[in-house]
C-alpha positions in Angstrom: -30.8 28.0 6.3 -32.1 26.2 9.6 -31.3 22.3 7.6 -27.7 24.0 6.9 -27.2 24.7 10.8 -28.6 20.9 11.6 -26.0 18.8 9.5 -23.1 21.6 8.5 -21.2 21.5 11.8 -21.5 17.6 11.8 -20.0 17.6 8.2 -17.4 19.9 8.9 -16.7 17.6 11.8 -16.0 14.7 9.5 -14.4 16.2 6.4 -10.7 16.1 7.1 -11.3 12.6 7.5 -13.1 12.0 4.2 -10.5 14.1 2.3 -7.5 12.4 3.9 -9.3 8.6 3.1 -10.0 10.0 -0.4 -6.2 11.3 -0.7 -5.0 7.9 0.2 -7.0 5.5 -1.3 -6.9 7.3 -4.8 -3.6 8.4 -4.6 -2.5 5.2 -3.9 -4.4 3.7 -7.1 -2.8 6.9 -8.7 0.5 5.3 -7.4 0.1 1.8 -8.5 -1.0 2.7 -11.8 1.7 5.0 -12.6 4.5 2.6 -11.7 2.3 -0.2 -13.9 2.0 1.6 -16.8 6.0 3.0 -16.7 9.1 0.7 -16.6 9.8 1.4 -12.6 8.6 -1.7 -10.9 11.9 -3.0 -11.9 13.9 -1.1 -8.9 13.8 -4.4 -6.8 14.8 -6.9 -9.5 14.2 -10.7 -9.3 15.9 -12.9 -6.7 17.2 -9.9 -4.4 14.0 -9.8 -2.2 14.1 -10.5 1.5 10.6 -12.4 1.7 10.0 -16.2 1.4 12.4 -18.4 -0.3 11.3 -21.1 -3.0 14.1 -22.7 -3.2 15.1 -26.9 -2.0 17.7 -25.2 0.8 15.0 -22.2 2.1 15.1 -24.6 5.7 18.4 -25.7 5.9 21.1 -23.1 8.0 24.7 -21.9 6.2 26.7 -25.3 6.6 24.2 -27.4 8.3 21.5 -30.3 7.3 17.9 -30.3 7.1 15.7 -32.7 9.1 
């Protein structure tokens, strides 16, 4: 009972924390593998995403010339 008093307050201290890192880290794998294994990931389909361009006109403005 005395070792319980030493480290129990300490680990009640830090358990919310562990929980909520082990919620979010496995839930997230949870998450990833879900959509992976289903036909889902196709909500954002090919071409209509706002990152980096590939294309020969990714530097050139509407109307204007490259350098």
């Amino acid at each position: 009972m005395r070792r319980a008093r030493t480290w129990l307050p300490g680990l009640l201290l830090v358990a919310p924390s562990i929980i909520l890192i082990g919620v979010f880290v496995y839930g997230m794998l949870g998450w990833n593998f879900r959509v992976a294994m289903t036909d889902q990931h196709d909500a954002v389909s090919e071409g209509s995403s706002s990152g980096c361009r590939t294309s020969s006109t990714s530097g050139t403005s509407s109307g204007g010339t490259s350098r």
